[in-house]
C-alpha positions as CSV (number, residue, x, y, z in Angstrom):
1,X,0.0,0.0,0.0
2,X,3.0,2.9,0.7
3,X,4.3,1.9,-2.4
4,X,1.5,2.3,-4.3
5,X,0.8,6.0,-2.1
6,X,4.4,6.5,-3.3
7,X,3.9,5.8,-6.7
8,X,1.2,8.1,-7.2
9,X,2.8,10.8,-5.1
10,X,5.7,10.8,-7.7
11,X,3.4,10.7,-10.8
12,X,1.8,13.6,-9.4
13,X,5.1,15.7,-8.7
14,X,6.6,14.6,-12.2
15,X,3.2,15.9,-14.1
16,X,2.9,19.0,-12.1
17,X,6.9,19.5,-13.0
18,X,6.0,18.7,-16.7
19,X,2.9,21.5,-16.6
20,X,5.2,24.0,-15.6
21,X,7.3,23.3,-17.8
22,X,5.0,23.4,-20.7
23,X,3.3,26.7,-19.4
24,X,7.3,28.4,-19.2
25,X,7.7,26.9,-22.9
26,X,4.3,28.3,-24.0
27,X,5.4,32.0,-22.1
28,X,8.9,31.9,-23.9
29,X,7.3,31.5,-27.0
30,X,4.1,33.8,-27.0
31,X,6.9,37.0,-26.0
32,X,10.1,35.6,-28.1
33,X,11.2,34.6,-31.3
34,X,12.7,31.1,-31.0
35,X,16.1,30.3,-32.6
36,X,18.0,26.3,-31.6
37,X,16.5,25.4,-28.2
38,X,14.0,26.8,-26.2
39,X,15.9,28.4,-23.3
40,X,14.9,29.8,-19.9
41,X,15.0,33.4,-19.3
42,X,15.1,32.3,-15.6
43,X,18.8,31.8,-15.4
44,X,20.1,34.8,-17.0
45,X,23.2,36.2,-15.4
46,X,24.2,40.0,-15.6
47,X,26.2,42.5,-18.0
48,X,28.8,42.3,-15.1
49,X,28.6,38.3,-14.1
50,X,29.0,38.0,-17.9
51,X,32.1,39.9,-18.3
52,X,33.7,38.5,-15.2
53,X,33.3,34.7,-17.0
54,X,35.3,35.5,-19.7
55,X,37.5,37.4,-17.7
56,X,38.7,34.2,-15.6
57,X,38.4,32.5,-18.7
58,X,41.9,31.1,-20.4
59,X,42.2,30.2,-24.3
60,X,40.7,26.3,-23.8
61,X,38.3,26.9,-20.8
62,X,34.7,26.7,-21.4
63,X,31.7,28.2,-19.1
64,X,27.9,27.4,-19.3
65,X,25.8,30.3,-19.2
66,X,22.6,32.2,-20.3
67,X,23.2,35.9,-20.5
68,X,21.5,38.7,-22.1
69,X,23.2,41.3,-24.6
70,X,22.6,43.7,-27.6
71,X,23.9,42.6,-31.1
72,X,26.4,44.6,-32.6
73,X,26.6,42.9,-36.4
74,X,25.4,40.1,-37.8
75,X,26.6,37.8,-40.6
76,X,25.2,39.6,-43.6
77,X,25.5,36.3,-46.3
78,X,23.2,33.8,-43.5
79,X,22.7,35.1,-40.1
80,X,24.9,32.3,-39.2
81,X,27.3,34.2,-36.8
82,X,26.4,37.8,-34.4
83,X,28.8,39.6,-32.7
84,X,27.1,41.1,-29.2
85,X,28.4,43.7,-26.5
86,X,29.9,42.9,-23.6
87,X,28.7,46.4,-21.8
88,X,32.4,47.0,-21.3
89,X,34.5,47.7,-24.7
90,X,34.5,44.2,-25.4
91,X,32.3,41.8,-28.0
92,X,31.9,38.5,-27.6
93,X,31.6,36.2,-31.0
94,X,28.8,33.9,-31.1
95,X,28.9,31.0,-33.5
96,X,25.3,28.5,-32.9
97,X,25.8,25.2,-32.1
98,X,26.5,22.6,-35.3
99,X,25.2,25.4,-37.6
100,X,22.1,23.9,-36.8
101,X,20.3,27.3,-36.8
102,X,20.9,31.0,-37.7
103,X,19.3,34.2,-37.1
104,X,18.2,37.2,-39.1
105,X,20.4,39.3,-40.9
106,X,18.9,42.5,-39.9
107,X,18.7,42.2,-35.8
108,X,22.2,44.6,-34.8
109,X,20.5,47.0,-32.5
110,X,18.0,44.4,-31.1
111,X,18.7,42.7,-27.6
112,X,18.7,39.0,-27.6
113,X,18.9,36.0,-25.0
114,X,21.1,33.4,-25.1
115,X,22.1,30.0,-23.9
116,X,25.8,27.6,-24.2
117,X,29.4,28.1,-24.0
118,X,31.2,31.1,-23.4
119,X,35.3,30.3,-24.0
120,X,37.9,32.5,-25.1
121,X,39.3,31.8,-28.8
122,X,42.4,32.9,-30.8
123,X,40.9,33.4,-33.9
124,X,43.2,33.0,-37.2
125,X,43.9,35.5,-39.5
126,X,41.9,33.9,-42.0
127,X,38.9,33.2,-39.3
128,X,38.8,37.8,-38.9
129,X,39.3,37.8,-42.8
130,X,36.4,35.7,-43.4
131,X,34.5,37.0,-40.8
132,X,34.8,40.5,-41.5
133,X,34.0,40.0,-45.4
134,X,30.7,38.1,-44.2
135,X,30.0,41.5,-41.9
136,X,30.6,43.8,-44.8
137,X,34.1,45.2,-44.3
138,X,36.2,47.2,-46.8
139,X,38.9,45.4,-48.6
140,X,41.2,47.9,-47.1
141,X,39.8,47.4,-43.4
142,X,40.3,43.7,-44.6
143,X,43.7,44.2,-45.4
144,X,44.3,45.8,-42.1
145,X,44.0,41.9,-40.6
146,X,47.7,40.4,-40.2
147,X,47.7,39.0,-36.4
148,X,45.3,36.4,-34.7
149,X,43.6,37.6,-32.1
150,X,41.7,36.8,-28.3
151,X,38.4,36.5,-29.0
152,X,35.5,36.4,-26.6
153,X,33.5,33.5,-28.3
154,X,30.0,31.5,-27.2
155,X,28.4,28.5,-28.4
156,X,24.6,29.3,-28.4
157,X,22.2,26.1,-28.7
158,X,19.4,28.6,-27.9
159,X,18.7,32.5,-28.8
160,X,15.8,34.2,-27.7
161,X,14.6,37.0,-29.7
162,X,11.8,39.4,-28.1
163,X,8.4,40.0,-30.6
């Protein structure tokens, strides 16, 4: 008999988890645009906590977060890479998880939500090159390329875009 009491006591909990769920899911998606994964807006650390990750970051460490930041440029060809503002003269490079999604080409301005990996990158010569051509750089500010460089860089599987 407490087994059974026990049974049903954890059904209950798991469904009422599950509703909640579903009702954050169906909030998420009624005030943002949805882009990879849906992601909570629960966790989302601040301008500051944001800029102290990568700052105790080295070249090779990773960091799970869910931040929120305004785009500074987009990839103009696909939407398949944004650059976003760190509040603090810095820009953090955001690539999306296995290309599996992009973004719109026309949301620099616009705040946006995201979830995965921050790390810190040196990105190639070739890497800014490409990079920059894709965001609409001169050939001469091209040219102007010759060094890698430490990059601020994040893996989103999830980016939230507000209606």
């Amino acid at each position: 008999m407490k087994i059974k009491f026990l049974a049903i006591g954890i059904g209950l909990i798991l469904c009422s988890c599950n509703a909640k769920s579903e009702h954050q899911k169906k909030e998420i998606a009624a005030n943002y645009n949805i882009y990879g994964d849906t992601i909570s807006v629960e966790k989302i650390i601040s301008a500051e906590k944001t800029q102290a990750e990568y700052q105790n970051l080295k070249v090779g460490d990773t960091s799970v977060i869910t931040f929120k930041a305004k785009v500074t440029d987009v990839c103009k060809a696909k939407g398949c890479w944004m650059k976003l503002d760190l509040e603090n003269g810095e820009e953090a490079m955001v690539k999306f998880k296995d290309y599996s999604f992009f973004v719109p080409k026309d949301i620099t301005g616009r705040e946006v939500v995201l979830s995965g990996k921050a790390y810190v990158d040196m990105m190639s010569v070739e890497d800014q090159k490409h990079y920059a051509e894709d965001g609409g750089a001169t050939e001469s500010e091209i040219e102007k390329i010759t060094a890698p460089s430490k990059t601020y860089s994040f893996e989103a599987n999830g980016v939230l875009l507000k209606k």
